[in-house]
C-alpha positions in Angstrom: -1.6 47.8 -42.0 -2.7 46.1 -44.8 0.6 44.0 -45.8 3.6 43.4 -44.4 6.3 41.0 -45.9 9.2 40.2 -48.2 9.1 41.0 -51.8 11.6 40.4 -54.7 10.2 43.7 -56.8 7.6 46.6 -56.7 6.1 48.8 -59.2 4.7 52.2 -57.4 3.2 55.1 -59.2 4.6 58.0 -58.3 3.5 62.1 -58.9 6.8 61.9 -61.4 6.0 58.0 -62.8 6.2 54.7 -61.7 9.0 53.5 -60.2 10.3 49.9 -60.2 12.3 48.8 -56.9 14.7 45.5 -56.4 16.7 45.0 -53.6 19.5 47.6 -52.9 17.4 50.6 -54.3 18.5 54.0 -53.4 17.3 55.9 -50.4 14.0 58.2 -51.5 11.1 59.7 -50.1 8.5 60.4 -52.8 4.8 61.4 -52.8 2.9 58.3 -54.6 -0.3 59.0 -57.2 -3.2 57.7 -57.0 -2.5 54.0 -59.2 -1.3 50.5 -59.0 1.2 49.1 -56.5 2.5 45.8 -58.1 4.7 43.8 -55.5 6.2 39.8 -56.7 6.3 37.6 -54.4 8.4 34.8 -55.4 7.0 34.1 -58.9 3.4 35.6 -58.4 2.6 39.3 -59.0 0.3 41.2 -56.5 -2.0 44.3 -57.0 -2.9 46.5 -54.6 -5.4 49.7 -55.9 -3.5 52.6 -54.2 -5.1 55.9 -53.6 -2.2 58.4 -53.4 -0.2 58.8 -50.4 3.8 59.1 -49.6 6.3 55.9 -50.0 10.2 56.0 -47.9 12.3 53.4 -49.5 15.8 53.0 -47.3 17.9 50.0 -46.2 16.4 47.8 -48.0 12.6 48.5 -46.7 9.8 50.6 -48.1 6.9 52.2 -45.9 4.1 53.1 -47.5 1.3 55.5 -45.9 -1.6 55.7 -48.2 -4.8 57.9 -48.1 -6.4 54.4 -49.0 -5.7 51.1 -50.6 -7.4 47.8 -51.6 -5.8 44.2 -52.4 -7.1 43.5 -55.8 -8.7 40.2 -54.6 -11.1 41.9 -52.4 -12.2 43.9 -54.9 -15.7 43.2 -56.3 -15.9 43.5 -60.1 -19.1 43.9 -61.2 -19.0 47.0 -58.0 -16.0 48.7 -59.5 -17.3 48.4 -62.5 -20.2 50.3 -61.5 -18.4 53.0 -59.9 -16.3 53.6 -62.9 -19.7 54.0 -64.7 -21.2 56.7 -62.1 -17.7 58.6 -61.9 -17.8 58.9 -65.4 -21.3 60.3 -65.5 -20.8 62.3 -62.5 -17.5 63.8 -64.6 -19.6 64.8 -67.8 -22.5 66.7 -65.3 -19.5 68.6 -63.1 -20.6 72.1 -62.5 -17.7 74.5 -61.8 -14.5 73.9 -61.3 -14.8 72.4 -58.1 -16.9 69.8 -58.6 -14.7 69.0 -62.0 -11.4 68.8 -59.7 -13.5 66.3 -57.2 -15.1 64.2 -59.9 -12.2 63.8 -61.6 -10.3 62.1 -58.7 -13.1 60.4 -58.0 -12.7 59.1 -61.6 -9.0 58.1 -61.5 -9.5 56.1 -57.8 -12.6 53.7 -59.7 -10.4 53.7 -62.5 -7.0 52.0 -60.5 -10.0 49.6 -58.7 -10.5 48.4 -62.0 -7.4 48.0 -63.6 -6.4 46.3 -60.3 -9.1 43.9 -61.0 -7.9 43.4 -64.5 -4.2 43.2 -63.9 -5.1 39.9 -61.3 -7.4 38.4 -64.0 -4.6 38.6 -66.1 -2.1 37.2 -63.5 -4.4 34.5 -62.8 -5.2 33.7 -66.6 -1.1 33.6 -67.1 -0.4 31.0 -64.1 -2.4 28.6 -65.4 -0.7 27.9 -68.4 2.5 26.1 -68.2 5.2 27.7 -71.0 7.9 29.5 -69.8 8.9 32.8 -71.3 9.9 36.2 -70.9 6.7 38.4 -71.6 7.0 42.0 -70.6 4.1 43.2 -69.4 2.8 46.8 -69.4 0.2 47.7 -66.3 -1.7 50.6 -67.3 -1.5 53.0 -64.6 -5.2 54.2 -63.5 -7.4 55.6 -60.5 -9.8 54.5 -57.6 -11.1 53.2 -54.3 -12.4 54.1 -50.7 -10.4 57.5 -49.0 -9.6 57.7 -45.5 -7.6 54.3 -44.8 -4.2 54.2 -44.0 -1.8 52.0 -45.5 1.6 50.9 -43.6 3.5 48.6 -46.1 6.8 48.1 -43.9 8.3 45.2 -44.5 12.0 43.9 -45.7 12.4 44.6 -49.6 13.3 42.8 -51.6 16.1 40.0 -50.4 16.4 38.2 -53.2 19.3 39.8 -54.6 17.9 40.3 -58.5 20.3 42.1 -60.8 17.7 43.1 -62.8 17.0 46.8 -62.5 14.0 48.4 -63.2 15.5 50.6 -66.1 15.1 47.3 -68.4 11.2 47.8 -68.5 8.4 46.1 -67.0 8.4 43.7 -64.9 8.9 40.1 -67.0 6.6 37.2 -66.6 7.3 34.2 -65.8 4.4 32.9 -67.8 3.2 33.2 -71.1 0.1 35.6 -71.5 -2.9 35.5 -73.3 
């Protein structure tokens, strides 16, 4: 288990899309795609890179298993970085379909390692200034990390009673951005 705790909202990408859940969402079991999972704690936005898995959201609690996942601040830039680099290379040399199918998924996990990285630069970069507005903010959905770990995110959903649904876009931001 890498988290367990209240949240007021999560963005999850999902084989279909990415879903947005607030408190009260409707019972579903849904296989989730390698990409971001974006949970807010109070006013602060977490990342987590996600490498695929399957998500349960019901009474007010979503579980999580995941073939892998990383908290965006344990993530080392400069290393993800570099693994974006290889993946790509090791993309444009795949021999066979195969080795296309396996470097491409290799591809997508170093992407979401990045992006995950970027996304908390950016989260960081927006709570330090002090104007107050309502940004939307669009998290590009992307690939990457470690395989093999399993991820347990059970915790009570959500409790804050927001009537904002997930319908009305991407999550808003409390703080300006840059």
């Amino acid at each position: 288990m890498i988290w367990d705790s209240k949240v007021k909202e999560i963005l999850l990408s999902t084989n279909s899309g990415q879903i947005g859940v607030l408190p009260n969402h409707a019972p579903i079991a849904t296989a989730v795609d390698i990409g971001l999972l974006i949970r807010r704690l109070n006013d602060r936005w977490l990342t987590v890179a996600l490498m695929g898995g399957f998500a349960r959201i019901s009474n007010n609690e979503i579980t999580i298993l995941g073939n892998g996942a990383e908290i965006s601040t344990d993530i080392d830039p400069q290393e993800a970085q570099q693994t974006l680099e290889i993946a790509e290379a090791n993309l444009s040399r795949a021999e066979g379909k195969r080795q296309a199918i396996e470097a491409n998924l290799a591809l997508r996990r170093a992407r979401t390692r990045v992006e995950a990285v970027k996304v908390e630069q950016q989260e960081n970069r927006s709570n330090l200034r002090s104007t107050t507005v309502g940004v939307i903010r669009k998290v590009p959905v992307g690939q990457g990390a470690p395989t093999g770990q399993f991820l347990d995110l059970s915790q009570q959903a959500m409790s804050d009673g927001s009537s904002k649904r997930a319908s009305e876009g991407w999550p808003a931001q409390e703080k300006a951005e840059g």
